[in-house]
C-alpha positions in Angstrom: 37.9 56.4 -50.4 41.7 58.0 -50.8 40.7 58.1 -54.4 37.4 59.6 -54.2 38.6 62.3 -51.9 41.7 63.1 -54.1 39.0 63.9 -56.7 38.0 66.8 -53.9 41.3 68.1 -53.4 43.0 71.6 -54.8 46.7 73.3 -54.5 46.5 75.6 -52.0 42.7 74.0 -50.0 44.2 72.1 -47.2 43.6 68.5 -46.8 40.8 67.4 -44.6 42.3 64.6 -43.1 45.7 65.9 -43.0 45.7 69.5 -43.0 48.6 69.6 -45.6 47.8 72.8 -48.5 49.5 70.7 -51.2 49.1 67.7 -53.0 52.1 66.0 -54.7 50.8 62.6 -55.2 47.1 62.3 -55.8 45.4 58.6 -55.4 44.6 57.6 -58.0 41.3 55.6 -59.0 41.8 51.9 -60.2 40.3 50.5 -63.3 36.1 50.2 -62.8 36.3 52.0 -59.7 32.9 53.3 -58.9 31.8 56.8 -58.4 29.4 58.4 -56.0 27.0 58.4 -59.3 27.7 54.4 -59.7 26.6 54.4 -55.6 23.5 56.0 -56.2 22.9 53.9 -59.6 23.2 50.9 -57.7 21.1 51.9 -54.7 18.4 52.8 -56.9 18.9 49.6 -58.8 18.8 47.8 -55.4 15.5 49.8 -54.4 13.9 48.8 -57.4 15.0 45.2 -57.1 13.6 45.3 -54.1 10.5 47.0 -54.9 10.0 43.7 -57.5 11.1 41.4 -55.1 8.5 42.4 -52.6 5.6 42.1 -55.6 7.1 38.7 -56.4 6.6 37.8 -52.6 3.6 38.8 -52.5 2.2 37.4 -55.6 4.1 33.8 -53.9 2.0 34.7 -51.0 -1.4 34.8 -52.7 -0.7 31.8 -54.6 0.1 29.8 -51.5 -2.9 31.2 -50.4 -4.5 29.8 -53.8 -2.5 26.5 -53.6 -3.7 25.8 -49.7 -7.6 26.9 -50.1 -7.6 24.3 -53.4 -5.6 21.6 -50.8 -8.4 22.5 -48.2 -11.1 21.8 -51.1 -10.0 18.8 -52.6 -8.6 17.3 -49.2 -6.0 14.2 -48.9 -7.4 13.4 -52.0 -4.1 13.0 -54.6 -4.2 15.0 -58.4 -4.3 11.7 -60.0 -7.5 10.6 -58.1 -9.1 13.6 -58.7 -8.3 13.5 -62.6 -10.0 10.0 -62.2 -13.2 11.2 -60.4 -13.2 14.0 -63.0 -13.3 11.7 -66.2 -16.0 9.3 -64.5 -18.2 12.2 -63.9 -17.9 13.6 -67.2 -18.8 9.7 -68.6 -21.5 9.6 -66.3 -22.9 13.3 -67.2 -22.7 12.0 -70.9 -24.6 9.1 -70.0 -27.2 10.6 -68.4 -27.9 13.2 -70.9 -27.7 10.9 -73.4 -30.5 8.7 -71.3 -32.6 12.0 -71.1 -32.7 11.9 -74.9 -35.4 9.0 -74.4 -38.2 10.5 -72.5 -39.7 6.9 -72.3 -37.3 5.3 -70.8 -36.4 8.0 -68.2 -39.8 7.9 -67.2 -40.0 4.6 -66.4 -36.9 5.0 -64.6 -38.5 7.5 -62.7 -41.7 5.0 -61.6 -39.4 2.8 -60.6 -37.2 5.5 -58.5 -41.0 6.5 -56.9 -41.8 2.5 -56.0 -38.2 2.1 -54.9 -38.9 5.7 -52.8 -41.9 4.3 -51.2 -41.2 0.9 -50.3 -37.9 3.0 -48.7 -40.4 5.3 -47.4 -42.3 2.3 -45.6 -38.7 0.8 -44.3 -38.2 4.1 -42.7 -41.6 4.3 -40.7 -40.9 0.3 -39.9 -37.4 1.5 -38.6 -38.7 4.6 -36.6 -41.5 2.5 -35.0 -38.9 0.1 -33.9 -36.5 2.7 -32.7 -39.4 4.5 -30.4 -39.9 0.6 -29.3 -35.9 0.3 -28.3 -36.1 3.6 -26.9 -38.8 2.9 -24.6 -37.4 -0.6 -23.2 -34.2 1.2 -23.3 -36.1 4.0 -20.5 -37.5 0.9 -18.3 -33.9 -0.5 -18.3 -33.1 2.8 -17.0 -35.3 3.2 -14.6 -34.8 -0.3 -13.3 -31.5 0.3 -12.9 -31.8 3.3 -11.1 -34.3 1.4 -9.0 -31.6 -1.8 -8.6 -28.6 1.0 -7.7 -31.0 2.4 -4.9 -31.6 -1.1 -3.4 -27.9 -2.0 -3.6 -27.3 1.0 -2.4 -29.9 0.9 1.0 -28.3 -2.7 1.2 -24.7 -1.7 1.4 -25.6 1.0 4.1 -22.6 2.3 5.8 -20.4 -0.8 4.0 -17.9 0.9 1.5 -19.5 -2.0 -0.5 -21.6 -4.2 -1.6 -19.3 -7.5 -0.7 -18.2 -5.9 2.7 -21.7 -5.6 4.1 -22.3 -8.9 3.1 -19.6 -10.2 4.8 -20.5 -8.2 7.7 -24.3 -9.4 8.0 -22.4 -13.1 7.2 -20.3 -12.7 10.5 -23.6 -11.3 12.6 -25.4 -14.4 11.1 -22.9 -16.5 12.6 -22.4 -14.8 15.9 -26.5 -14.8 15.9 -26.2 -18.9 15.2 -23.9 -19.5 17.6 -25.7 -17.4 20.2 -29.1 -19.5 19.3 -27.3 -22.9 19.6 -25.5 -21.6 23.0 -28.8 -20.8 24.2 -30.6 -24.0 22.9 -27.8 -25.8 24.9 -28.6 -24.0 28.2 -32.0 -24.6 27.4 -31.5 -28.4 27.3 -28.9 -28.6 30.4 -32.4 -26.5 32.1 -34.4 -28.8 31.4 -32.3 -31.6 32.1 -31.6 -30.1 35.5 -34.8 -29.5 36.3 -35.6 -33.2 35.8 -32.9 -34.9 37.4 -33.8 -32.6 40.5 -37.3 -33.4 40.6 -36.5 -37.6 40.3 -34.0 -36.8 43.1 -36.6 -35.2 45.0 -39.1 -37.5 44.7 -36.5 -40.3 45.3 -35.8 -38.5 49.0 -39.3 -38.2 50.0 -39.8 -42.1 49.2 -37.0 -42.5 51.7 -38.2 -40.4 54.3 -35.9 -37.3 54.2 -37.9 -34.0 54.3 -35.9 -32.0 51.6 -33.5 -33.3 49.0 -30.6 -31.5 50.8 -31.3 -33.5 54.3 -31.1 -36.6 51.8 -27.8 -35.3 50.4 -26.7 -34.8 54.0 -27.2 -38.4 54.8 -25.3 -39.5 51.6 -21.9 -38.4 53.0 -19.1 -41.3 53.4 -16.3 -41.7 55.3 -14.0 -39.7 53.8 -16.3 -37.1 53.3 -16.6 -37.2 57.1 -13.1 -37.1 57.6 -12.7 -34.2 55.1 -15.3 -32.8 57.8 -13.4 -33.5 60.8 -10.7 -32.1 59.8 -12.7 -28.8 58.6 -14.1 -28.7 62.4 -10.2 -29.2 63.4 -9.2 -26.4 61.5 -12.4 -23.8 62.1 -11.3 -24.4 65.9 -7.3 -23.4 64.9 -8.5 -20.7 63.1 -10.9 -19.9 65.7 -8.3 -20.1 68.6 -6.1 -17.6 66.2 -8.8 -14.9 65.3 -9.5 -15.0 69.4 -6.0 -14.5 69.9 -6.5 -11.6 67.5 -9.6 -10.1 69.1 -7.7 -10.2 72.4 -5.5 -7.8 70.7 -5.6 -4.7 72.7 -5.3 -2.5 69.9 -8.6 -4.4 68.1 -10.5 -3.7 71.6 -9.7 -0.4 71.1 -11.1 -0.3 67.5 -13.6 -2.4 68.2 -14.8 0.9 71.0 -14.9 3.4 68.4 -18.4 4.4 67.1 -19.8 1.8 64.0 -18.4 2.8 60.1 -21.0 4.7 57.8 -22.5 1.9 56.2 -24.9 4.3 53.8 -22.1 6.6 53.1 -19.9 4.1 51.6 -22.6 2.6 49.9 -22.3 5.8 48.1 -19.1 5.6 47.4 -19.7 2.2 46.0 -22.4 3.2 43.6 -20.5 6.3 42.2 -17.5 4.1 41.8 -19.8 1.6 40.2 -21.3 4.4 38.0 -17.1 5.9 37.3 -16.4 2.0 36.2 -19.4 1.6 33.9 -18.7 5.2 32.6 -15.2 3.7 32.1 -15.8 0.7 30.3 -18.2 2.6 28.1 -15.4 4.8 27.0 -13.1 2.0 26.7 -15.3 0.8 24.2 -15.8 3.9 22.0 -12.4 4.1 22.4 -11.8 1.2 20.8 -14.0 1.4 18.2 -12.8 4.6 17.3 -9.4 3.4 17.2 -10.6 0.4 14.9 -12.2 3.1 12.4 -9.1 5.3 12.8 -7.0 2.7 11.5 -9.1 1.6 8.7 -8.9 5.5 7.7 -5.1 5.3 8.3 -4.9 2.7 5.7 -6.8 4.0 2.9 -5.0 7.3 3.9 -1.6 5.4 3.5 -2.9 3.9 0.1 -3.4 7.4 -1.3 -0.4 9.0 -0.3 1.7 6.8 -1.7 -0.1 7.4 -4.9 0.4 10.9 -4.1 3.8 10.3 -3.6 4.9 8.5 -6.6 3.0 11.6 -8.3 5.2 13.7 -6.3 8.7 11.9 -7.1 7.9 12.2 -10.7 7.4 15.5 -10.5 10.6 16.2 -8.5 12.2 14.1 -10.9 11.5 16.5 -13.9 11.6 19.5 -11.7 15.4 17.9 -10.9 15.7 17.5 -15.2 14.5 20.6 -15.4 16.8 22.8 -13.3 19.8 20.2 -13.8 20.3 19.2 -10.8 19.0 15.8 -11.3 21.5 12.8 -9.9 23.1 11.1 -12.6 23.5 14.5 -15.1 26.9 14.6 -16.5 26.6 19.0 -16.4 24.6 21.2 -14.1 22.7 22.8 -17.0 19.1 24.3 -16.7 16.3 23.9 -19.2 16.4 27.3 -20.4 20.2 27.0 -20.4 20.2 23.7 -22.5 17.7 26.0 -25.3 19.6 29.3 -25.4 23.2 27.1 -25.8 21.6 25.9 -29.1 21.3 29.3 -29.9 24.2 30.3 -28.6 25.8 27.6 -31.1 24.0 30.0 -34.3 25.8 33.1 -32.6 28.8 31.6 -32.5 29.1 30.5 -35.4 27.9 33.7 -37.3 30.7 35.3 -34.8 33.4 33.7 -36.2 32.8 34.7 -39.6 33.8 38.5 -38.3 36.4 37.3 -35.4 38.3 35.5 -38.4 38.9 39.1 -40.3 39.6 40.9 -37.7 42.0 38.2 -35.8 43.4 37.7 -39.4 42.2 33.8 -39.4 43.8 33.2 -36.0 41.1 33.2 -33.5 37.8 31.3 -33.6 35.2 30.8 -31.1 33.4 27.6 -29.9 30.7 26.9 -27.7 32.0 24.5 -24.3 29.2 22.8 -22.3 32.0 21.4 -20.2 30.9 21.0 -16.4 32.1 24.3 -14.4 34.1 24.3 -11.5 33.4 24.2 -7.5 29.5 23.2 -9.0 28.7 26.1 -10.7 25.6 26.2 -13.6 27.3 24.5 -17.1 26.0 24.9 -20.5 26.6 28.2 -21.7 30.6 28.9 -21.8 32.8 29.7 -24.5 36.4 28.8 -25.5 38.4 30.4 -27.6 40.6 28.3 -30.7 43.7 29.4 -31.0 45.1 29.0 -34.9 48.7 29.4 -33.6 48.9 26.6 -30.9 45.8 24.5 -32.3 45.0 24.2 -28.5 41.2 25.9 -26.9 42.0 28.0 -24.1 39.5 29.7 -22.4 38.0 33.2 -23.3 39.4 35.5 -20.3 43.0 34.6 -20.9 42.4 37.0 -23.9 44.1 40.2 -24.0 41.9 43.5 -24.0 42.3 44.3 -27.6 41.3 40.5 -28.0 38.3 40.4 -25.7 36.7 43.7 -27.2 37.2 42.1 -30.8 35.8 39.2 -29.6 33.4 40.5 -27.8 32.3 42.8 -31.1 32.3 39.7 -32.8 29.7 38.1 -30.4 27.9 41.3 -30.9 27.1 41.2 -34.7 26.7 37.3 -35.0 24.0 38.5 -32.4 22.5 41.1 -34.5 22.6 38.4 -37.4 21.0 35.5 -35.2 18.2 38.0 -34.2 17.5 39.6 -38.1 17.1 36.3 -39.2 14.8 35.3 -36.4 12.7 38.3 -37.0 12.0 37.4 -40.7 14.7 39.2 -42.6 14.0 42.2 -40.8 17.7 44.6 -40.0 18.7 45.8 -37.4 20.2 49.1 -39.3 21.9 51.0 -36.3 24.9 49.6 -34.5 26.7 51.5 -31.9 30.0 50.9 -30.2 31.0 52.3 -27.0 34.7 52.5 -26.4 37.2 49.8 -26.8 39.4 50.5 -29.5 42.5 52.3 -27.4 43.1 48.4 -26.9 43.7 47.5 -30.7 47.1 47.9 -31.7 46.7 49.6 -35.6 46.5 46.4 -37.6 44.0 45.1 -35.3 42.2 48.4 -35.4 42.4 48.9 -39.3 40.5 45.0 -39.6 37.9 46.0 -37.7 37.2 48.9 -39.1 37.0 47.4 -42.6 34.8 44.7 -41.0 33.0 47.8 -39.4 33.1 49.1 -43.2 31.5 46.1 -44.5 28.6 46.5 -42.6 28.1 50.3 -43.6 28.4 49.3 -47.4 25.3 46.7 -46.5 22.9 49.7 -45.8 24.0 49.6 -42.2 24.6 52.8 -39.6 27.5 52.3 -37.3 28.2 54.8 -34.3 31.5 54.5 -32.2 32.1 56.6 -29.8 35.6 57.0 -28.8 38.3 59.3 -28.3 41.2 58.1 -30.4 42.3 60.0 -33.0 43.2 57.4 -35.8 39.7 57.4 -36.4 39.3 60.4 -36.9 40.9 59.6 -40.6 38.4 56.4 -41.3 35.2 58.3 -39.9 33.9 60.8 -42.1 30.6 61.4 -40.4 31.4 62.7 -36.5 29.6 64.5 -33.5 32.0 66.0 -31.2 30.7 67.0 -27.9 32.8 69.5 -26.3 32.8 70.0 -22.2 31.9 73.7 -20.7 31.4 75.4 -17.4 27.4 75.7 -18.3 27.0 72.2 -19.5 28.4 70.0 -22.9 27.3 71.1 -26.6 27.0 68.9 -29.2 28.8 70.1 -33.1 28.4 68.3 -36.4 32.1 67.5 -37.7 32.6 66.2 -41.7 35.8 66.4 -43.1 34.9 69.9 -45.1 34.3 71.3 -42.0 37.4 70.3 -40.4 
């Protein structure tokens, strides 16, 4: 650059990056320098390389194109088999023309192919008949099994299935059994009572007793007597007591107040009657219900605990997802754990620029160590130092450091993302502030670094105020502040 604007440069013009009006010491261009003609050479060289390497492309396209639409054709299939196929074919075409050759013979051929076609023929209206035959016992199996499911089906009524109805009309079989051979029982003790009365019966009138219980009367013993006695002792103690009661003079007065309402506590009676039955009945649907209600519990149970198996898997990678899962050695999210192998590319297209403008001392690494007080992990960065061999982490940087850094990040970004978008640059960078923290031999790296990407076709805009680059920016807007608003002036170094 000093040489190409020495070329500029005449006693007396000042200087347009030092104002000076003479020129003792001219730079000087080194051997093979190149000139703004060279520049423009090579740019139209590059355009035309890249005009030809575009038609290449695109012919590589079409014949990938060409190269998958013959894969599609010949399949799986490999080139050898093909060749194979190919050769027996060709043998086989040679055969048969050579076959056509002799009319004779193909024509027999061909009676034979007709006899072979109708005896085929023949099979295949032998085969259809017996399909419609399979088809039709095939629709009676149907129906009869639609027919069967609607009998099971009445059968099971109410059941949840088949086997539970039957065990339910197995149980009313037995209660009905064991209700018939309670009754058969009474039946017999009946009949066997009604007997043994009747002998006793006639057995009394033989012996001159008018009824069976006079008879029974006369059969008492001794200490049946006794046991009577003493009844006759007691009804008189008893007797002597309740007197003693009713001479109560309390009782006499009850005893003078009008007679209880029979009918109305009758009444009473019945409705309690009625409020008991009504009672009992609800007991019983009450029961029932609460039999039912539990069976419905149960299945209820059954399915939630399907349910909640579903659910614990699904908290378990919900858990995975977010990183918060027990047993995770960082608390790193999904999307975290994806953009940190990303991060990993940037990082590492970073440090090819951090390592020029640090002058090989710096160098940045991704840390997915677990943050502090439980904070989200996955995502931090460290920086290497060259001069201690020890990480340390990437705010104990200075300013100058952290906006070289930081710049760094920036274009291993921009080369992360023109990859990613198939080649495609990003041609406009800009800058905003920063470099009032870079000492000059800082500054003067990144700007060649900043230089480097101009020289690949790239547009870089900084916007600061520092004056040192004024001398490394040739191309400037100054905006200058007024009382009705800022204008904006194109500077170049003729102008200034």
């Amino acid at each position: 650059m000093a040489a190409e604007l020495a070329t500029g440069l005449t006693d007396g013009a000042p200087c347009p990056v030092c104002g000076s009006c003479s020129h003792p010491n001219l730079a000087q261009a080194p051997d093979g320098h190149p000139t703004r003609e060279d520049e423009q050479a090579a740019e139209k060289a590059h355009q035309r390389l890249q005009q030809k390497r575009d038609k290449i492309a695109a012919e590589l396209h079409k014949l990938r194109e060409d190269a998958a639409a013959a894969t599609g054709e010949a399949g799986d299939t490999p080139l050898a088999s093909l060749k194979a196929d190919h050769e027996t074919l060709t043998k086989q075409l040679a055969d048969s023309l050579k076959r056509a050759a002799d009319r004779r013979s193909a024509e027999e051929e061909l009676l034979a192919l007709d006899r072979e076609h109708t005896a085929m023929t023949q099979q295949d209206s032998t085969a259809t008949a017996g399909l419609s035959d399979r088809n039709a016992h095939y629709d009676n199996l149907s129906q009869r099994h639609a027919e069967l499911t609607a009998k099971l089906d009445a059968a099971r009524g109410t059941a949840p299935t088949l086997a539970a109805r039957i065990d339910d009309l197995t149980r009313t079989a037995d209660h009905l059994e064991q209700a018939a051979e309670a009754s058969r029982t009474a039946a017999t003790a009946t009949q066997t009572l009604h007997t043994r009365t009747s002998e006793a019966t006639d057995a009394a009138t033989a012996q001159g007793f008018g009824t069976l219980t006079e008879a029974e009367q006369a059969l008492l013993s001794e200490q049946d007597l006794t046991g009577i006695e003493e009844e006759i002792n007691t009804w008189r103690e008893a007797r002597a007591s309740h007197q003693a009661v009713l001479d109560d003079p309390a009782l006499q007065q009850a005893a003078a107040q009008p007679a209880a309402d029979i009918e109305t506590a009758a009444a009473l009676r019945t409705a309690a009657d009625d409020q008991h039955a009504q009672a009992v009945t609800a007991s019983s649907t009450a029961q029932t219900r609460t039999t039912n209600l539990t069976t419905t519990l149960a299945d209820i149970v059954e399915r939630l605990k399907a349910l909640e198996h579903a659910h614990h898997t699904a908290r378990h990678l919900a858990e995975l997802a977010t990183g918060t899962a027990s047993g995770t050695r960082v608390r790193m999210r999904l999307e975290a754990y994806v953009l940190a192998a990303r991060l990993e590319q940037v990082v590492t297209a970073a440090n090819t620029r951090l390592h020029l403008m640090s002058e090989g001392r710096y160098a940045l690494r991704h840390s997915d160590h677990q943050a502090a007080h439980g904070a989200r992990s996955g995502l931090g960065l460290e920086i290497t130092d060259a001069w201690t061999g020890h990480p340390r982490k990437a705010d104990t940087l200075s300013g100058g450091e952290s906006f070289f850094a930081s710049l760094s990040l920036a274009l291993g970004l921009a080369d992360v993302v023109t990859h990613e978008a198939g080649g495609n640059p990003l041609d406009t960078l800009f800058i905003d502030e920063g470099f009032g923290t870079l000492d000059d031999d800082t500054l003067h790296n990144v700007l060649d670094v900043l230089d480097s990407l101009r020289a690949h076709d790239r547009t870089v805009g900084v916007i600061s105020h520092i004056p040192e680059l004024r001398r490394r920016i040739t191309q400037r807007l100054h905006v200058r502040k007024g009382p009705t608003g800022s204008t904006l002036a194109h500077l170049t170094e003729a102008a200034e």
